[in-house]
C-alpha positions in Angstrom: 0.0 0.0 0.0 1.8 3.2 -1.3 2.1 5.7 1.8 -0.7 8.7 0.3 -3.5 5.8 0.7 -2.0 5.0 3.8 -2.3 8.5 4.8 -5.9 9.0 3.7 -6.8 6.1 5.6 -5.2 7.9 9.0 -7.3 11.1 7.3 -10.5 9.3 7.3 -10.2 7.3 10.5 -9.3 11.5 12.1 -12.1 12.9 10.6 -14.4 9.9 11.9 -13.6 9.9 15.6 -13.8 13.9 15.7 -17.5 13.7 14.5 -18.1 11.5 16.6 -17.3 13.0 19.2 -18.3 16.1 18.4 -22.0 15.3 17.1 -22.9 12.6 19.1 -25.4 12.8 21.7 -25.8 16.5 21.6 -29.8 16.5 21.5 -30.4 19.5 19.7 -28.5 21.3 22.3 -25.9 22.5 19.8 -25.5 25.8 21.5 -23.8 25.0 24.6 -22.3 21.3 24.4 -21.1 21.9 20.5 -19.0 24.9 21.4 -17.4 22.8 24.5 -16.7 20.0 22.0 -15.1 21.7 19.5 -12.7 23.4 22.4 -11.3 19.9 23.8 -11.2 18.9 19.9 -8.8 21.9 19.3 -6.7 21.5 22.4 -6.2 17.4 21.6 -5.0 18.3 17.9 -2.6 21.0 18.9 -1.4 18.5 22.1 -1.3 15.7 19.8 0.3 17.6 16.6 2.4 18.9 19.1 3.8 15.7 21.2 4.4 13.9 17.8 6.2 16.6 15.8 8.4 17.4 19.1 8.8 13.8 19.6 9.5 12.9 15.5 12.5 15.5 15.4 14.0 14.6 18.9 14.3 10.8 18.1 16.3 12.3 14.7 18.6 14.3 16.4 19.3 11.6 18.9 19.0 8.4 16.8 17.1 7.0 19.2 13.5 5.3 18.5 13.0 4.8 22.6 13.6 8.4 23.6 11.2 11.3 24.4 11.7 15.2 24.6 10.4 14.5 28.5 13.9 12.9 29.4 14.7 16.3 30.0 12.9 16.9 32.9 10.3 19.2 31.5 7.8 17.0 33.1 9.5 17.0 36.4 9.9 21.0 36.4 5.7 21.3 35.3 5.1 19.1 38.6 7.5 20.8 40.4 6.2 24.0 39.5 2.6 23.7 40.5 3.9 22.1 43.7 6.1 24.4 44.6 3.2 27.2 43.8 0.8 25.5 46.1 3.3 24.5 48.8 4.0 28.1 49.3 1.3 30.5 48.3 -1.6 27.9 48.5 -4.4 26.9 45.9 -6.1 29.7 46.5 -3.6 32.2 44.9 -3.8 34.0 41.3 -0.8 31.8 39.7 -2.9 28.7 40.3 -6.6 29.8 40.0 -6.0 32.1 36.8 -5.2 30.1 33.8 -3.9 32.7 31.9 -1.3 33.0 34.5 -0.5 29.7 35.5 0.1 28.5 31.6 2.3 31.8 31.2 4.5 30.9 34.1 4.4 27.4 33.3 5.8 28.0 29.7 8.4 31.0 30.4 9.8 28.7 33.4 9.9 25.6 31.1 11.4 27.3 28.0 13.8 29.4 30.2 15.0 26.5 32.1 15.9 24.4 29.0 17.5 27.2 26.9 19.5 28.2 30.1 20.7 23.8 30.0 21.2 24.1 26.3 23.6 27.1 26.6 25.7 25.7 29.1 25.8 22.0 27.5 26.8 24.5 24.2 28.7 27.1 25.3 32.6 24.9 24.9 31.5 23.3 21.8 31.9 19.6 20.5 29.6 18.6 23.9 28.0 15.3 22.5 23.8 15.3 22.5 24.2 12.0 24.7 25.9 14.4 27.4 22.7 16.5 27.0 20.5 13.4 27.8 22.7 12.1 30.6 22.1 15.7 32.0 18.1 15.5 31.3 17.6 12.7 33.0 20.0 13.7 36.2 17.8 16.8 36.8 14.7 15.6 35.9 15.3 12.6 38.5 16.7 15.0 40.9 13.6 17.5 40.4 11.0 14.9 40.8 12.4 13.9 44.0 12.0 17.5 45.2 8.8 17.5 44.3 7.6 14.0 46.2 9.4 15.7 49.2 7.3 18.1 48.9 3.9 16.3 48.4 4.5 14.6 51.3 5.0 17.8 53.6 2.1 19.6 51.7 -1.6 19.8 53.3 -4.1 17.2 52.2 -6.6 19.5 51.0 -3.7 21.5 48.5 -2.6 18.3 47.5 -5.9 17.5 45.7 -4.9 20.3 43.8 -1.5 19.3 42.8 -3.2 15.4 41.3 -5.1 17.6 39.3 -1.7 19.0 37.6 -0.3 15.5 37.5 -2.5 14.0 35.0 -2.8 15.4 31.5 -6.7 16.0 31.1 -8.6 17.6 28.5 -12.4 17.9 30.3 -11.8 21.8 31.7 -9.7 23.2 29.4 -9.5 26.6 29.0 -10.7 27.8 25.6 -8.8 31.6 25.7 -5.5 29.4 26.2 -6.2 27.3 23.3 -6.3 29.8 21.0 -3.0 31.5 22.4 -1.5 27.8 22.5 -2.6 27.4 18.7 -0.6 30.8 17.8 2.6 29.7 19.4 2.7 26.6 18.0 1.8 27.4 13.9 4.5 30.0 14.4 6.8 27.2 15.9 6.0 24.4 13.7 5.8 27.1 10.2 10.0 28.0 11.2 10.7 24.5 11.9 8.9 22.8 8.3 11.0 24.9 6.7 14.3 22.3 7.9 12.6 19.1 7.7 14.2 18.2 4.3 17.7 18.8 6.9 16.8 16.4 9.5 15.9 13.5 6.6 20.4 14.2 6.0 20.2 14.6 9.9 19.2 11.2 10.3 22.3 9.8 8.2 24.3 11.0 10.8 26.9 13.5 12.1 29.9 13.2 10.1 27.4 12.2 6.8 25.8 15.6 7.4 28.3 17.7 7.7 29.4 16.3 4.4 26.7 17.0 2.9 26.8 20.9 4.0 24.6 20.2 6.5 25.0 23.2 9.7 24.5 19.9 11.9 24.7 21.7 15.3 23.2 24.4 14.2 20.3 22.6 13.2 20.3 20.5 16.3 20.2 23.3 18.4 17.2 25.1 16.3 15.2 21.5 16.9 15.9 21.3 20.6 14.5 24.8 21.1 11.7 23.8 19.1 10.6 20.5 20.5 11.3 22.0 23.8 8.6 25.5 23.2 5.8 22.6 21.6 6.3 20.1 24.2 5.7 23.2 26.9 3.4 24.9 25.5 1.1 21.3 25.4 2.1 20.5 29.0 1.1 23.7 30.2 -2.2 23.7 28.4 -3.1 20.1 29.6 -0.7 18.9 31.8 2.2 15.4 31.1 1.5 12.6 28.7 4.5 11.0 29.5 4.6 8.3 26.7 2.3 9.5 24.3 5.0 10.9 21.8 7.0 7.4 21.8 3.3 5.4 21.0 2.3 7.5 17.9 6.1 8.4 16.5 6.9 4.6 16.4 3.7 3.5 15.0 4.4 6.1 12.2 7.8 4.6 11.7 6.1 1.3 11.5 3.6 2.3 9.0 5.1 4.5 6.8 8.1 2.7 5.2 10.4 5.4 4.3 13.4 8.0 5.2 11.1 11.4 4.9 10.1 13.5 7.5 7.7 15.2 6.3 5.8 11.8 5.7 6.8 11.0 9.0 5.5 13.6 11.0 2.1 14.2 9.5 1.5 10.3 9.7 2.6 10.7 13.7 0.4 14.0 13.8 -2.9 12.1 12.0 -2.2 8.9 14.7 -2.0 11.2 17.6 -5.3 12.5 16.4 -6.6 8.8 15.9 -5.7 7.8 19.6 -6.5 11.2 21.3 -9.8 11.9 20.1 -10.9 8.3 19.8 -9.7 8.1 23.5 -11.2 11.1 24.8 -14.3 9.8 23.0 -13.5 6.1 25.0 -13.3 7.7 28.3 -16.3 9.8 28.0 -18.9 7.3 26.8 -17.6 4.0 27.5 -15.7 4.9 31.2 -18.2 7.5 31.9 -15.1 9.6 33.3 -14.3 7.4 36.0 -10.4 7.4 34.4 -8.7 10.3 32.3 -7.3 10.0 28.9 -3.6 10.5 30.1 -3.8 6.8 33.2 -4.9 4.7 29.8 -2.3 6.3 27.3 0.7 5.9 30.2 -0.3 2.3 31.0 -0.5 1.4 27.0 3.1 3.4 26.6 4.5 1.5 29.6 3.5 -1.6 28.1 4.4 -0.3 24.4 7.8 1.1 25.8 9.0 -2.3 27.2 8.3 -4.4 24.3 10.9 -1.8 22.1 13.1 -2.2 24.6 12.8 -6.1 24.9 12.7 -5.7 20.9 16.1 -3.7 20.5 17.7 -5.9 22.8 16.7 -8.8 20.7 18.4 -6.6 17.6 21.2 -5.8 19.3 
């Protein structure tokens, strides 16, 4: 099957779940529930468009099929965040009750702290990316256990508030932040198309690229900072899908047989859609809301993430 039919079948299957959701049941009360709808369908196709082209570009500049842009503790500094907030100023204060707020502290913090990690990785030059990783998964070890501290000293009635930050869920999201989110992340993803023909030569390797006039650390750099602002900007506007990215970028690489990001990445984008939306859908009418989106796609990652590791061990 040649890769455009393939494509049109994740098109069709993306279009089928989001009327679905979006039409069924509503009861001719289209003027409150359809607008509602269409906000959580937004926010999952700018998380899930997100996750995967973050997660698509990371794997390249890594060759690695196992790893996520969350081993760099962007995860652990969200939590953090919203724990530290809480533990100190309490649930009841703007940063945490104002959405606006909260998302802008929780992407400046997140996009500071990794640029401030990237530039001082950088700064001597010739620092391998694997260094980088080794240092993402240090701090983001070291931050979470800062935060459990912390939700162990913090008051059981603010700690209801902090679960509610630790799960990714899209029933009371905030449709003003979608719309900002959305802006953001076209802007991002409009300067970072215009490279993907790069990381297809990325993907041959260092020394290959450079051969080929590729800028490689140039380019490397200009994809960190991007996958880092997209994965942010989605775990600020719904909160940590931990292993979401390495379900849908891995089933792309599985079902679209070839070298080409841009194939790559729009198949990854269309089966985040798939998953999130059909999900959401799931969880709504099937589990009646008695589990969130985010516990079913973490256990199915967990599960997914152990059979590529049992798998590559098997290659190796």
């Amino acid at each position: 099957m040649r890769n455009s039919m393939k494509m049109l079948i994740l098109v069709i299957l993306a279009t089928m779940f989001c009327s679905l959701y979006l039409f069924q049941g509503l009861n001719g009360n289209y003027d409150y529930i359809l607008p509602r709808r269409a906000i959580k369908v937004i926010a999952m196709v700018l998380t899930g468009v997100s996750i995967a082209y973050s997660t698509v570009i990371f794997q390249t500049i890594t060759h690695n099929r196992i790893l996520t842009p969350s081993i760099m503790g962007l995860d652990s500094l969200y939590l953090l965040l919203q724990t530290v907030i809480i533990f100190f100023l309490g649930s009841s204060h703007i940063a945490i009750m104002n959405a606006q707020v909260n998302f802008i502290i929780s992407v400046v913090v997140m996009i500071g702290f990794a640029l401030l990690l990237y530039q001082f990785l950088f700064r001597s030059g010739g620092r391998p990316i694997y260094f980088l990783l080794l240092v993402g998964i240090i701090v983001g070890t070291f931050l979470g256990s800062i935060t459990t501290f912390m939700q162990v000293l913090i008051d059981p009635n603010e700690f209801a508030r902090v679960q509610d930050k630790m799960f990714a869920s899209f029933n009371n999201v905030n449709g003003d932040l979608v719309w900002f989110a959305l802006v953001i992340v076209i802007i991002v993803m409009v300067f970072g198309w215009r490279m993907v023909n790069q990381l297809d030569v990325l993907s041959l390797g260092r020394e290959t690229a450079i051969n080929l006039g590729v800028p490689y650390d140039k380019v490397v750099k200009r994809m960190l900072i991007i996958s880092t602002v997209l994965i942010a900007v989605s775990t600020a506007l719904v909160g940590p899908i931990t292993f979401f990215g390495l379900i849908v970028a891995n089933l792309s690489y599985q079902f679209f047989k070839t070298y080409k990001h841009s194939v790559l990445i729009t198949g990854a984008a269309l089966i985040s859609l798939v998953a999130l939306i059909g999900g959401q859908w799931i969880v709504e009418r099937v589990f009646t809301f008695s589990t969130t989106l985010s516990v079913i796609v973490n256990f199915i990652g967990g599960i997914y993430f152990i059979y590529l590791l049992l798998r590559e061990s098997r290659s190796a």
